[in-house]
C-alpha positions, 0 to 999 in steps of 0.5 A: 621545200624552199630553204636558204642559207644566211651569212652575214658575207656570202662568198660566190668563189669566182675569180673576181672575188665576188661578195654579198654582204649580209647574203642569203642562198635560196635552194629548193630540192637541192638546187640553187634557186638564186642568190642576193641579198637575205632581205630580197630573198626572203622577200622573193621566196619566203623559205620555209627555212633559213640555216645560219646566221650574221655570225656565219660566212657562206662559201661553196663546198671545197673540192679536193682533187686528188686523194687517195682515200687514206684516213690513216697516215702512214706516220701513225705506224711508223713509216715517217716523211721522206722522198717519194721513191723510199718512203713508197717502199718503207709504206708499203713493205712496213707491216702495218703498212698500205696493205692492212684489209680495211678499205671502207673505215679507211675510206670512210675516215678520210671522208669524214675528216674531208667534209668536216673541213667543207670538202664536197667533193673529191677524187679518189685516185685508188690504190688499194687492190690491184685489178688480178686481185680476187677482192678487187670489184668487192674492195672497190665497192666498200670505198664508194660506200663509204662515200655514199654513206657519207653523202659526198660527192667522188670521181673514182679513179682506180690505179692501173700499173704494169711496169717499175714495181720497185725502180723506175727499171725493168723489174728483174734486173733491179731485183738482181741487184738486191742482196739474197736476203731481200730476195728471199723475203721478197719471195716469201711475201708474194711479190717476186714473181712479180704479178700485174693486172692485164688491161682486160682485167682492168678494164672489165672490172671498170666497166662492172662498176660503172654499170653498177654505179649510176650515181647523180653523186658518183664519177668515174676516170682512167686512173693509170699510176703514171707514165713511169709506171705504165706501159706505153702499150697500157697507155695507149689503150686506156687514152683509146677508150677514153677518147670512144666513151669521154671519160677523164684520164687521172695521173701522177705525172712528173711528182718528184725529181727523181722522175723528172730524172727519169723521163729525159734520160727515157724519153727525147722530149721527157714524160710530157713529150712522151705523153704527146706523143701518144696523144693523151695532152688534152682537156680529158687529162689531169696531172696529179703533182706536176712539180717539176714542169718547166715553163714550156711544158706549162705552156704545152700542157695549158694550150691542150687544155689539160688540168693539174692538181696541186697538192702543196702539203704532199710535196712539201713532206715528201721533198718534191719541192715547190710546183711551179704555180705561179707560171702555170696561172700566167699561161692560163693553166686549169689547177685544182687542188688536192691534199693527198691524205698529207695536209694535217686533218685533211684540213683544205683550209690549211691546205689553200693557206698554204699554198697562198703561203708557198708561192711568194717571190723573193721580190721587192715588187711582189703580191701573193696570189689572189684570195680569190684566185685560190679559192676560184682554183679550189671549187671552179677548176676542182669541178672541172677534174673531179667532172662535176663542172657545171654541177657544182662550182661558185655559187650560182643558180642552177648549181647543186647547193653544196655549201659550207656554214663558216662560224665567222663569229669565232674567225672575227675574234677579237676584231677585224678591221673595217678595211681587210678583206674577208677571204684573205682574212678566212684563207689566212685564219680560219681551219676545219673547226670553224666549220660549222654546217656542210651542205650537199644537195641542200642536205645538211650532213655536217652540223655543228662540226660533226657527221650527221650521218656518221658516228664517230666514235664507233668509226674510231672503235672499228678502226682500231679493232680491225687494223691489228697492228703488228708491228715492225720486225727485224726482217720487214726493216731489214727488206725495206733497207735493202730496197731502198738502198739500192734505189738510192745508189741507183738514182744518184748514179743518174 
């Protein structure tokens, strides 16, 4: 059946900022047959049905490109914002931490806060169980459920790690710099002796999923913490498969200033250096954060063809500081977008106004970055690290029709000038709750801002019933200050 989408602008997303006034998307088993103007469409292909209005704008569906399927904040049990080395312990080792059992309602929400602000599709980078784990294909499956459920695309990208589970230093020596009393609570959760998962449990376990996965809808990538949680051993033998089966490389590379620290006093050319020298810079990697990349490791990394995720919120909360952006665009660096479970809401709107927000020089002669490079970052370069490039993207015939209905009635409100600028106008006003239809393959699976496919408030009732909040105890902070203490007076000794 032919359908088609009207808005009284149709934003295509490309670089030049590309609009149709008065436009229309024609679809026809959920993929786009042409776009132009609502007139000629309708005229060409007489759709059966036609979803919005001239109140509406018609834009791609977003993508987030690096998340970790976290609907719950960690700041609703207490564990607030800090740097990124402490605030993993003080998530992790909290009671009510990272390690509450409730994979698919956590995955779920995420999702469902992600599509309710026009995101498409996403990567998950997963953290929840580890490859040794008895659970570990089982946990795995309830978070591609979920998204199934939700009817989103995702590129899975379960975590592998194998060294540094506490300090960027061998495990025994940091665990003995601890008092006893860490020790022994250490010992008594399970985490000392501590246990890593074998590159064969890993690699069996991704095999088992892929095999069970042949999803139109679903990706899969290599998803090794990062090099400063990685054997050199581990990394080789996953850039080894990668290079045999194609598949894509997804990791947190060079996030804090701690780990820029880390790998010049390890490694003669730093982390990118060392991950030269392995042979993993290339188009099949992507680098979560990369906020501390100098301008030649920029130019390194854009001449490899390798794609980074900037994730603006995430490295504002947990004080990374500012990526460099702007040189990364100069030297014709692929950036997509990611929000980390940090933006508010998962809102990408925010996210992407943010980031136009962030990256303004202190110049006289300065400009913002581009609407439209922004949001081009967003859904073209997005494709491309979630591996759906060509799939889905700007608007062009061929694509999947993943799109998004903006109410732009209440974006106008009380006037918008003759001579602004649409996007710039939405990247600088508009949030998730002017979304008002989301569409995935030319199904619409968000109406009138709410999941059809979802019901919320059971989600909600779930959540809550299943989280069994503890609580703090006097002996998960008592560790937690013990571990993070040491780390800082290690990490100012560098």
């Amino acid at each position: 059946m032919v359908e088609a989408i009207r808005g009284r602008y149709v934003l295509i997303g490309d670089n030049k900022g590309s609009m149709i006034k008065d436009g229309a998307v024609v679809f026809d088993g959920g993929t786009i047959l042409d776009v132009g103007s609502f007139s000629e469409m309708e005229h060409i292909y007489h759709p059966e049905k036609i979803y919005g209005s001239t109140d509406h704008v018609v834009l791609p569906g977003l993508v987030n490109a690096h998340q970790h399927g976290s609907g719950i904040d960690m700041v609703r049990v207490g564990a607030t914002d800090g740097p990124l080395e402490p605030w993993i312990i003080n998530g992790w080792y909290h009671p009510d931490g990272r390690n509450v059992p409730i994979f698919y309602e956590n995955t779920l929400l995420a999702g469902l806060k992600m599509l309710k602000s026009g995101v498409t599709t996403t990567v998950h980078h997963y953290y929840g169980s580890e490859a040794h784990s008895e659970n570990y294909l089982e946990t795995m499956d309830v978070c591609l459920q979920a998204y199934r459920d939700l009817g989103m695309r995702v590129a899975f990208a379960p975590v592998i790690r194998d060294i540094h589970q506490f300090a960027y230093m061998d495990d025994d020596a940091f665990i003995s710099r601890l008092p006893t009393y860490a020790v022994d609570s250490l010992r008594k959760l399970g985490k000392i002796p501590v246990q890593y998962p074998t590159a064969t449990q890993y690699f069996g376990a991704f095999d088992k999923l892929r095999s069970q996965y042949k999803d139109d809808k679903i990706r899969f990538l290599y998803g090794p913490a990062g090099p400063q949680w990685c054997s050199t051993q581990l990394l080789e033998e996953i850039n080894e498969r990668s290079n045999q089966e194609g598949i894509g490389i997804h990791m947190h590379v060079l996030e804090s200033p701690v780990q820029r620290k880390y790998g010049d006093r390890e490694y003669p050319g730093g982390l990118i250096g060392y991950l030269e020298g392995l042979g993993l810079l290339d188009k099949r990697l992507t680098l979560a954060h990369a906020v501390q990349l100098t301008r030649e490791e920029i130019k390194k990394l854009a001449m490899a063809g390798c794609q980074v995720s900037h994730n603006p919120s995430s490295n504002l909360r947990l004080f990374n500081g500012v990526a460099p952006l702007r040189d990364m665009l100069e030297e014709g660096l692929s950036v997509g977008m990611g929000t980390d479970n940090s933006c508010p809401d998962e809102d990408m709107f925010r996210e992407m106004s943010l980031c136009s927000l962030l990256h303004r020089p202190q110049r006289i002669d300065a400009s913002q970055i581009p609407s439209s490079v922004i949001l081009n970052m967003n859904v073209a370069n997005g494709a491309k690290i979630a591996q759906f490039e060509g799939v889905i993207g700007p608007i062009e015939a061929g694509k999947k029709a993943d799109l998004i209905l903006l109410n732009f009635s209440k974006i106008e409100r009380p006037f918008i000038g003759p001579d602004a600028d649409v996007l710039t106008i939405i990247l600088a006003l508009a949030t998730k709750s002017d979304v008002d239809t989301v569409f995935v393959d030319g199904n619409p699976i968000v109406e009138q801002g709410s999941s059809t496919r979802v019901d919320e408030d059971k989600l909600f009732q779930d959540i809550r019933q299943k989280y069994q909040l503890k609580g703090d105890t006097s002996e998960a902070k008592r560790l937690r200050q013990a571990i993070t203490g040491e780390l800082i007076r290690l990490y100012k000794s560098w």
